[in-house]
C-alpha positions in Angstrom: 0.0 0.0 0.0 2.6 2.1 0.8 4.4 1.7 -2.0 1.3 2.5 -4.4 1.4 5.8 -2.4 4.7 6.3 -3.2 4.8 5.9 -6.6 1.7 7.5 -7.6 3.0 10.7 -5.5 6.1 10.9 -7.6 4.1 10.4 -11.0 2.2 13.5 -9.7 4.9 15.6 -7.9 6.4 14.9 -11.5 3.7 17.0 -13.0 3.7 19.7 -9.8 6.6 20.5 -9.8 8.0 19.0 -13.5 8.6 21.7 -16.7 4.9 22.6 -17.1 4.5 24.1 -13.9 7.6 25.9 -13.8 6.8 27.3 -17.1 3.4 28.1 -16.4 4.7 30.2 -12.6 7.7 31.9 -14.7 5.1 32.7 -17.5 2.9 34.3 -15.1 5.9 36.3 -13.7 7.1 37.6 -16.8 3.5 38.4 -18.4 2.8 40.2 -14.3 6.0 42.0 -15.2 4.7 43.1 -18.6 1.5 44.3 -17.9 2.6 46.2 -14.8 4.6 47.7 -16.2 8.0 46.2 -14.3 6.4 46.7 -10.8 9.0 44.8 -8.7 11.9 47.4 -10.3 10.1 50.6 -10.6 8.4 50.0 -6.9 11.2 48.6 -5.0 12.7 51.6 -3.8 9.5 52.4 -2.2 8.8 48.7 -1.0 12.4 49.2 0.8 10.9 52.9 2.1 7.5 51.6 3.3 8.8 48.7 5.4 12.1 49.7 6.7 10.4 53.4 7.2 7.7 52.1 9.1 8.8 49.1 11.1 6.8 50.0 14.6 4.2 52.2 13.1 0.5 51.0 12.9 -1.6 50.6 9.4 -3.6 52.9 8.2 -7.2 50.8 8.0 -8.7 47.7 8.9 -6.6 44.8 9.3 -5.9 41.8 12.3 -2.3 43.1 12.6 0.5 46.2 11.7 1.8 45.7 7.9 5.8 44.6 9.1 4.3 42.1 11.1 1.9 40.8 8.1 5.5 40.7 5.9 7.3 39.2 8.8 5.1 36.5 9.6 5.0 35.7 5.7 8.7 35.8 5.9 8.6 33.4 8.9 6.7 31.2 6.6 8.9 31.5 3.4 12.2 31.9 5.2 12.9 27.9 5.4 15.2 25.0 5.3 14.7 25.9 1.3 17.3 28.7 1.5 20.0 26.4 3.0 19.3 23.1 2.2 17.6 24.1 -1.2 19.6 26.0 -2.6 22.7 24.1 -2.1 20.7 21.1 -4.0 20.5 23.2 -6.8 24.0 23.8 -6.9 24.7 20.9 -6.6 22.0 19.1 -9.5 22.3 22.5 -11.6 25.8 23.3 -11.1 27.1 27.7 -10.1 24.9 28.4 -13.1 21.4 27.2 -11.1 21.9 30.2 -8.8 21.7 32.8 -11.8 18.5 31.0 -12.9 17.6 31.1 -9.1 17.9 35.2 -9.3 16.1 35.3 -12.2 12.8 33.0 -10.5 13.2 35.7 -7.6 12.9 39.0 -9.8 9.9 37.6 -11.3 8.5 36.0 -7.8 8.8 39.6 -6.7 5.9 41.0 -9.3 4.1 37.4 -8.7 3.9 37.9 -5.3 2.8 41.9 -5.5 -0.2 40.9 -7.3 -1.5 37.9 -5.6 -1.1 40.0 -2.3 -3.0 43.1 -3.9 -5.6 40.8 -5.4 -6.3 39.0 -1.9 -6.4 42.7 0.2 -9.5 43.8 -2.3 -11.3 40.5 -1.7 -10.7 40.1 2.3 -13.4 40.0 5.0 -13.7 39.4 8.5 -14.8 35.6 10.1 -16.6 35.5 12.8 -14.2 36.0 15.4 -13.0 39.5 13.6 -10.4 38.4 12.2 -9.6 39.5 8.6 -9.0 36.7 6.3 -8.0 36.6 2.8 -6.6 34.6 0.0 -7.7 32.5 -3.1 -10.3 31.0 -1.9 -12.1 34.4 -1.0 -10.9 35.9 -4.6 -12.4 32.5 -6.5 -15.5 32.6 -4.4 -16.2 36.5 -4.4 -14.5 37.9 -7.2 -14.7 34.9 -9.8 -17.6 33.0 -8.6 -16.1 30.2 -7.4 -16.5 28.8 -4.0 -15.8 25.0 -5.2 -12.1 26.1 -6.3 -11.7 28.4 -3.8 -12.5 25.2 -1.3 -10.0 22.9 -2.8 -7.5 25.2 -2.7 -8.1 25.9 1.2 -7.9 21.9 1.5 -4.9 21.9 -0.2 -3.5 24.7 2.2 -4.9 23.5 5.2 -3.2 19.5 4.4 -0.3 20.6 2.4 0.9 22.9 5.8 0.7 19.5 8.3 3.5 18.6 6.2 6.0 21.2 4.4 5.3 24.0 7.3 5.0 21.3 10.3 6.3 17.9 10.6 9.2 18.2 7.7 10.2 21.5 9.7 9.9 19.9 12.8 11.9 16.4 12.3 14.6 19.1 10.6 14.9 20.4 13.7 15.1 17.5 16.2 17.7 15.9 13.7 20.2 19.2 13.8 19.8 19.6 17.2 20.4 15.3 17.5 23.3 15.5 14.9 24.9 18.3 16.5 24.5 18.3 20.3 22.9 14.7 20.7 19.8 15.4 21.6 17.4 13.4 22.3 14.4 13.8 19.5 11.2 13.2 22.0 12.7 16.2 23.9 12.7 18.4 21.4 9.6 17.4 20.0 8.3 18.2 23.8 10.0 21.7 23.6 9.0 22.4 19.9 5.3 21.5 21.3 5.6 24.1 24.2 7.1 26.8 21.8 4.9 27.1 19.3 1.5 26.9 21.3 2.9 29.5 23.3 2.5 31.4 20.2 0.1 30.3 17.9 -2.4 29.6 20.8 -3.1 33.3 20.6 -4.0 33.7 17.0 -2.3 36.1 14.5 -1.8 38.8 16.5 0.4 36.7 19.1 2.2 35.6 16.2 2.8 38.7 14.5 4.2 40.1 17.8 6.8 37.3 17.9 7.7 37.0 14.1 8.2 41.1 14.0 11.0 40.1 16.1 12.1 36.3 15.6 12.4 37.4 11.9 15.0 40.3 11.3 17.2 38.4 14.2 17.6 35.7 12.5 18.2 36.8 8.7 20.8 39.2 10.7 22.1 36.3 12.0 22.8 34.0 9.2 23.0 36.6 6.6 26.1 38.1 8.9 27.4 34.8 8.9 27.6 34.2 5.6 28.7 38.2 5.2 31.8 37.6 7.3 33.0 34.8 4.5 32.1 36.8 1.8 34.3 39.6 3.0 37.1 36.9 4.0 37.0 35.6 0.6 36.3 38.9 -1.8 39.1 38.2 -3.8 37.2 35.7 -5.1 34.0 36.8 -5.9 34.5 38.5 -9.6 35.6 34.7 -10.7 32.3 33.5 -8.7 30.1 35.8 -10.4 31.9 35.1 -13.8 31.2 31.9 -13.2 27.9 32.0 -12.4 26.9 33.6 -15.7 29.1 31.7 -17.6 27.4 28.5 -16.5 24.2 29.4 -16.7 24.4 29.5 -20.4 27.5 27.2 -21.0 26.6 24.3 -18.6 28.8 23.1 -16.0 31.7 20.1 -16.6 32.2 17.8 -14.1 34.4 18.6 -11.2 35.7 16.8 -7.8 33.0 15.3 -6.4 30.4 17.2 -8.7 28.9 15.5 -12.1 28.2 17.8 -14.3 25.4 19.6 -15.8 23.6 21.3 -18.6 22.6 24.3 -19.5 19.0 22.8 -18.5 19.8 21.6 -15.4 20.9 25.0 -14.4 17.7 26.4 -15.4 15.3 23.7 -14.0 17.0 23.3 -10.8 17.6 26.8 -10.2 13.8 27.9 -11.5 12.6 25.2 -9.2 14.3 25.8 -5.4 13.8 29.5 -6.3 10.2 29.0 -6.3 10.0 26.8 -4.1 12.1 28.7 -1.4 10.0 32.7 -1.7 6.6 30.4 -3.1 5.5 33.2 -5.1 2.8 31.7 -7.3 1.7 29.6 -4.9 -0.9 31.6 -3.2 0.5 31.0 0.6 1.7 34.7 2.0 -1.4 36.5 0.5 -3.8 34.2 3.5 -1.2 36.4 6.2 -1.2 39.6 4.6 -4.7 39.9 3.8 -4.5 40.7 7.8 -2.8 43.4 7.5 -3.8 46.9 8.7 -4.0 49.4 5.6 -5.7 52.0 3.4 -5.1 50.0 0.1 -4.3 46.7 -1.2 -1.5 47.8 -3.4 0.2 49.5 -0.4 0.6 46.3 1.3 1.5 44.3 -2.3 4.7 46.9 -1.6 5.8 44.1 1.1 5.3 41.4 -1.2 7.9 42.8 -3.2 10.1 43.6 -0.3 9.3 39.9 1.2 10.7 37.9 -2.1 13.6 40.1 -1.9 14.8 39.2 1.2 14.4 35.4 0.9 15.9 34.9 -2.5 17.8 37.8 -3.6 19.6 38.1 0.0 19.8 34.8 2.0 19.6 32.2 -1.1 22.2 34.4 -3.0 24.1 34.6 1.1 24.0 30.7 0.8 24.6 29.8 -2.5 27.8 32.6 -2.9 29.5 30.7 0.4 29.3 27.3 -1.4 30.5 28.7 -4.7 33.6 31.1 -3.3 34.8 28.3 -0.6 34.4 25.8 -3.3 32.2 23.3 -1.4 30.5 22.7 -4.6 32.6 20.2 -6.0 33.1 17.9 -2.7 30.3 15.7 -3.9 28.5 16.8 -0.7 24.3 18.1 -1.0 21.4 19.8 0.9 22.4 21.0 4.3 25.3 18.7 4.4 27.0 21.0 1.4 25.9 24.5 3.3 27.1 23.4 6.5 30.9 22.4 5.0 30.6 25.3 2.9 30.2 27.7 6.3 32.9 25.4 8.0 35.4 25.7 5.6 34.6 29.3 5.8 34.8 30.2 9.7 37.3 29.5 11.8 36.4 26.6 14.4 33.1 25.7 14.8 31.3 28.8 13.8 30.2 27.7 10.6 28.7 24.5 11.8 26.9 27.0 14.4 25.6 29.5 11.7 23.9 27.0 9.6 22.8 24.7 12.2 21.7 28.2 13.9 20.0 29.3 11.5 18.6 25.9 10.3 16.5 25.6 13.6 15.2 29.4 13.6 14.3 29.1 10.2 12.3 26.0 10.8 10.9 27.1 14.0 9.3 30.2 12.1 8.8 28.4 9.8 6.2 26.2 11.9 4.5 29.5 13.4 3.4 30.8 10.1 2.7 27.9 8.2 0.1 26.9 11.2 -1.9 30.6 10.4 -2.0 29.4 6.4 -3.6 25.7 7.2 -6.2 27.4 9.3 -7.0 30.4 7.1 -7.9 26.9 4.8 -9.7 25.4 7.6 -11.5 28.5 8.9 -12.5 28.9 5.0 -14.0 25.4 4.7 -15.6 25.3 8.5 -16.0 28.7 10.1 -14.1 30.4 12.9 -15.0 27.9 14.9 -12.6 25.3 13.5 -9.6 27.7 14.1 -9.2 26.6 18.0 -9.4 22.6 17.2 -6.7 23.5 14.1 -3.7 24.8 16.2 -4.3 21.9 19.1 -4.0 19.4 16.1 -1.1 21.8 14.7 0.9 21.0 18.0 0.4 17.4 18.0 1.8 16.6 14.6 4.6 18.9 15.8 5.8 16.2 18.1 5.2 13.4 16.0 7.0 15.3 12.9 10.1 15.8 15.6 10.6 11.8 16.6 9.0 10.2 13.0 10.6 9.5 10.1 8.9 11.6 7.1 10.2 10.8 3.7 6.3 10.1 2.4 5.1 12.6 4.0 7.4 15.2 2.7 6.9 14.2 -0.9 3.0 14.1 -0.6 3.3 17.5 1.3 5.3 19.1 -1.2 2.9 17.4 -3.7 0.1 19.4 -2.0 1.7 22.4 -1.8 2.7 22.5 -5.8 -1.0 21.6 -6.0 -2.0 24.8 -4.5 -0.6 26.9 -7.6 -3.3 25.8 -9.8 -5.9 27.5 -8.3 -4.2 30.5 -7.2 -2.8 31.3 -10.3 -6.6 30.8 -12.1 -7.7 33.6 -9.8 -4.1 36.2 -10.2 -4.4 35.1 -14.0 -8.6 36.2 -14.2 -8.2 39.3 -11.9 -5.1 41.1 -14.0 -7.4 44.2 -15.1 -8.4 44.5 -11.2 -4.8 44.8 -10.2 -4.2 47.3 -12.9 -7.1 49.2 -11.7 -5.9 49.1 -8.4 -2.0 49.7 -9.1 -3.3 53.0 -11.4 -5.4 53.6 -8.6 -3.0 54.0 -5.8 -0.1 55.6 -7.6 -2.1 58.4 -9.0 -4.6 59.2 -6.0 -4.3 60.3 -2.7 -3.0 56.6 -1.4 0.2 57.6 -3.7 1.8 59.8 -1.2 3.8 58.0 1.5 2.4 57.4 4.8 
């Protein structure tokens, strides 16, 4: 039986996350990009204003929470073992050339995830409890008339997060914590347990008040890490960079402990772990910022742009620029095994092991604190505020098992899932384009296009 699972999720995960998605998420990116006229370029000045201006100051309308800690929880969410462990897979699959292709997924994520978030903000509503709630389930349901999508896709969020934002997360933890200190996994499932319901037990605005925080201390943390190296090893970077480009287009020949690749490879792998690491496309971060307190949807979109930023185009590039200039890329080594000999061989002692393994367990732990928001946006969709309470005691229980289980099935069917979820979110971005251009027009020639 188990087997049958297997094997029919990897014919399907073939399809998720095969060539015809990836063509269909970058093809959304680049026509977004079009038709906005380059949003994520002409905006991103003022996306770097509007949320590093306004870090402690309050929205400007309705909304659950303050816009920095919307972007920070979404962060928390997106900010994952993908930007260690994934982008040294692509590195190593796709060869230096993967992380060009990986900048180029995260300059088109960055107008992806704009609209998706301004979409969701003009669809929100409140639940029951007062919450506000948004996402692609309310934009298919209200906006497109299509509550039946808009509940598989809150199905798919609220399944899909048990897995790739709880147990996978989770078991990372317990292992890095096991591997590096020895200890013991029930433990830190126990710990994990006590954590997270100290956070999520009080609903978004709790966990906006500990991401605003948790979030810039540790991208300071592992992005200074990997800064320290960089500096260290400057001499080095123009023949980094050159090679980066160079492969992209040329392919990679086999080297030390690394195969070879194509020019395809480089593209595929590097497409792939970019998308999968910011999830722009995906419809995930628009359920957290639809919370958000402000005067306009395109305002908030802003952070979207400013949140694909900072996962790809700082800490993936932080990650994948240390395996490339300490030339960990040819050992043969992969996944979090290559990033943590990549920061070893970089730091003296054991302060590379202690960055990544650092940074692996914040990352996760956020990781599990806004991913548990997302599933019960789903839930709270499909059953009514009601279901939110009986959601996050579930949410903690599967943290423990996650932590002291074994979960190769249930990482493939979760990422599966969460592929899965793309389909439906991008038939409601795709069918509400002359909406966000209403809306983007809107805001930057009316009063909402003065800063404040």
């Amino acid at each position: 039986m188990v087997e049958t699972i297997e094997s029919v999720n990897a014919w399907l995960n073939g399809y998720v996350w095969g060539t015809p998605m990836i063509v269909l998420l970058i093809g959304t990116g680049v026509l977004l990009t079009i038709l906005t006229g380059a949003a994520q370029f002409r905006f991103l000045g003022r996306a770097l204003r509007e949320v590093l201006g306004k870090l402690t100051q309050p929205g400007r309308g309705e909304g659950s929470v303050r816009p920095f800690q919307a972007v920070a929880t979404a962060l928390a969410s997106t900010v994952g073992v993908g930007n260690i462990a994934g982008v040294a897979t692509a590195i190593f699959l796709g060869g230096p050339g993967a992380l060009f292709w990986l900048w180029v997924s995260g300059l088109l994520g960055m107008c992806t995830k704009y609209a998706e978030i301004v979409i969701a903000l003009h669809y929100r509503e409140r639940d029951a409890d007062g919450t506000m709630r948004g996402g692609a389930m309310y934009v298919l349901k209200k906006g497109l008339g299509m509550p039946w999508l808009g509940a598989i896709f809150a199905l798919l969020a609220s399944l899909a997060a048990f897995g790739i934002g709880n147990m996978v997360q989770a078991n990372s933890v317990a292992d890095a914590l096991h591997a590096t200190f020895g200890f013991d996994k029930s433990t830190t499932g126990f710990v994990l347990v006590i954590l997270t319901g100290a956070v999520i037990l009080g609903g978004i605005k709790r966990i906006g008040q500990v991401t605003e925080l948790l979030v810039p201390f540790m991208a300071l943390f592992y992005i200074g890490g990997g800064m320290v190296i960089l500096v260290l090893h400057a001499a080095k970077l123009p023949d980094v960079f050159a090679l980066v480009f160079e492969s992209a287009f040329s392919g990679t020949a086999a080297a030390g402990g690394f195969a070879g690749s194509t020019i395809a490879m480089a593209m595929r792998y590097g497409i792939a772990r970019g998308l999968f690491s910011n999830e722009a496309g995906l419809g995930s971060a628009p359920m957290v910022h639809a919370a958000a307190s402000t005067d306009h949807p395109v305002r908030q979109g802003l952070y979207g742009i400013f949140e694909v930023f900072v996962d790809t185009l700082l800490i993936c590039t932080v990650t994948g620029l240390v395996i490339l200039v300490t030339d960990s890329w040819t050992s043969g080594s992969t996944g979090a095994a290559l990033s943590v000999r990549a920061f070893e061989a970089g730091l003296l002692g054991t302060w590379g092991d202690v960055v990544v393994t650092g940074g692996l367990i914040l990352f996760a732990y956020s990781t599990v604190i806004g991913w548990s928001y997302y599933g019960e946006t789903g839930i709270v969709y499909l059953f009514g505020a009601r279901a939110a309470i009986p959601y996050r005691i579930a949410w903690l229980v599967f943290i423990y098992l996650g932590a002291v289980g074994s979960l190769h099935l249930i990482w493939d069917i979760a990422d599966t899932l969460n592929g899965l979820m793309a389909i439906p979110n991008l038939i409601a971005v795709l069918a509400s384009i002359p909406l966000l251009l209403r809306l983007q027009k809107e805001f930057f020639s009316g009063p909402g296009s003065k800063p404040g």
